[in-house]
ZABALUM-380069 format. One line per 5 residues: for each residue x, y, z of C-alpha. Coordinates in Angstrom, 3 decimals. Example, Ala and Ser with C-alpha at 12.3 -4.5 7.8 and 13.67 -1.06 7.14 Angstrom:
% residues 2
12.300 -4.500 7.800 | 13.670 -1.060 7.140
***
This chain:
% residues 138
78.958 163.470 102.498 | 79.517 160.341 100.547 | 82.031 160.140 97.954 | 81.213 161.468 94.382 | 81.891 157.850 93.052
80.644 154.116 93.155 | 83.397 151.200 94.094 | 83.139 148.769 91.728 | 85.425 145.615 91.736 | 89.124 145.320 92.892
91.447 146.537 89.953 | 95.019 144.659 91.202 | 96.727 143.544 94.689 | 100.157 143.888 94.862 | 102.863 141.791 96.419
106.425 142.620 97.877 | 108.420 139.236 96.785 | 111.974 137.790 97.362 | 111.819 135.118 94.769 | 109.904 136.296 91.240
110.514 132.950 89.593 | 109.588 130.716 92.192 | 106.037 133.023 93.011 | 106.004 133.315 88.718 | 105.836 129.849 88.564
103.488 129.794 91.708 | 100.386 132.196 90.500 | 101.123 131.078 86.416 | 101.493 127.517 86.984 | 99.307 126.787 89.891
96.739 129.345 89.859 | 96.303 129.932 85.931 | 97.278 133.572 86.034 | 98.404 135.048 82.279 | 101.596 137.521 81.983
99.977 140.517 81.010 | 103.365 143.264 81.381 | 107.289 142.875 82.648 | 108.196 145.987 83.699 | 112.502 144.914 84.920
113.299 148.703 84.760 | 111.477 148.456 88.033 | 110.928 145.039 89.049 | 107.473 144.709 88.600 | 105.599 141.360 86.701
101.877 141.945 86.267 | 99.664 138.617 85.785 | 96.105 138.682 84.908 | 93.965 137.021 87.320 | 90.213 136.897 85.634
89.262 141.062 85.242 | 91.943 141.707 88.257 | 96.075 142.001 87.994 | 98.259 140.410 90.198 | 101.452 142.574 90.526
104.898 141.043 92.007 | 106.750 143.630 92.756 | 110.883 142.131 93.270 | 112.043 143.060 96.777 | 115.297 144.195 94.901
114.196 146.029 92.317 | 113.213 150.182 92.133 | 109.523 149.780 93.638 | 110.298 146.761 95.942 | 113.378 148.718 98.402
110.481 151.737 98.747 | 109.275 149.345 101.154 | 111.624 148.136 103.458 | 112.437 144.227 104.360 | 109.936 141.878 102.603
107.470 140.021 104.460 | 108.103 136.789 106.305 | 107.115 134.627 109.059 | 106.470 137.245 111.580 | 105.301 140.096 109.222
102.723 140.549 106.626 | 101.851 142.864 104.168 | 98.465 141.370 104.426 | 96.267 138.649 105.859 | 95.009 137.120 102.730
93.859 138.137 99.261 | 90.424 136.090 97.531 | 89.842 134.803 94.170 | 86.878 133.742 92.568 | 86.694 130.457 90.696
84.366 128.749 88.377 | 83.621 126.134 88.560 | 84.429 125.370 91.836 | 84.810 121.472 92.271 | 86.579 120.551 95.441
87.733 117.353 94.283 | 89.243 118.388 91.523 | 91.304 121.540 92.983 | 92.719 119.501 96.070 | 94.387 117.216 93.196
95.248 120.025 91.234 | 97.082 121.383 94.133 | 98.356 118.332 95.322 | 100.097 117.390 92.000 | 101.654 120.908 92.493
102.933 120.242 96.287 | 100.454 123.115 97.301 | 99.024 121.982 100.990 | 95.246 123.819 101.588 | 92.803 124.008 104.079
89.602 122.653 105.008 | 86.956 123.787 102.503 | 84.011 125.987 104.485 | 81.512 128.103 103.432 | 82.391 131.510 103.809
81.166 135.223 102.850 | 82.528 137.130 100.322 | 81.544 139.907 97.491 | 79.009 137.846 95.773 | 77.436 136.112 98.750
78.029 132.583 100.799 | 79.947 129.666 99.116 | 82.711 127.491 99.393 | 86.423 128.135 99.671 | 89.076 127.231 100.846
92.914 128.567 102.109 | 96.304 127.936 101.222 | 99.404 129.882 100.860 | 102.011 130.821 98.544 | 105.314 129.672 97.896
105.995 133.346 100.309 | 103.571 132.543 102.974 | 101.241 135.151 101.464 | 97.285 133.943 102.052 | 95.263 133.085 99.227
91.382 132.238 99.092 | 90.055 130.258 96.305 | 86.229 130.874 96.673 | 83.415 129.920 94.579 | 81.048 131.905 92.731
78.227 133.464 95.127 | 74.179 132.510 94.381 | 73.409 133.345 90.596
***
């Protein structure tokens, strides 16, 4: 029996962090997310990313020690997480990364919610995957 509901987009990802400022900086400065809520009382920043939130969530703090050591080199709390950008110019992201030290990957064509198009791979200053990927066919 299939569920009495409809999925319909993905509402927030959450990460387990050691350093809020430096993965602040990261997703506000870098990526272009907005503060949207501070929540210190439990260690939680939300940023907007687009219709999604990004939530750090401070190793340290209330929520964070629910969940044990954070994630490194040898342990993930995920493979990767995708966002959608538009435009999507190539050119002009690998400088914007580059004037922020951010190394990425080679830019493929991959499939995602809204169909086959470009993106490309890089991580976090935590080692946390990140897809930029462009809009699917209109």
């Amino acid at each position: 029996m299939p569920p009495p509901f409809k999925l319909r987009d993905i509402d927030h990802v959450v990460l387990r962090v050691a350093d809020m400022a430096g993965m602040r900086a990261f997703y506000e400065g870098v990526l272009g997310c907005k503060l949207e809520k501070v929540q210190d009382h439990i260690g939680l920043i939300q940023l907007r990313a687009g219709r999604s939130l990004i939530d750090l969530v401070d190793i340290a703090g209330t929520i964070g020690r629910e969940g044990g050591a954070a994630a490194g080199r040898e342990g993930r709390n995920m493979e990767h997480f995708c966002l959608i950008v538009d435009p999507f110019d190539p050119a002009a992201i690998a400088t914007h990364l580059e004037a922020h030290g951010v190394a990425a990957g080679s830019l493929a064509n991959r499939y995602g919610a809204e169909g086959e198009g470009p993106s490309l791979y890089l991580r976090d200053p935590e080692g946390n995957g990140v897809e930029l990927k462009g809009p699917g066919p209109r």
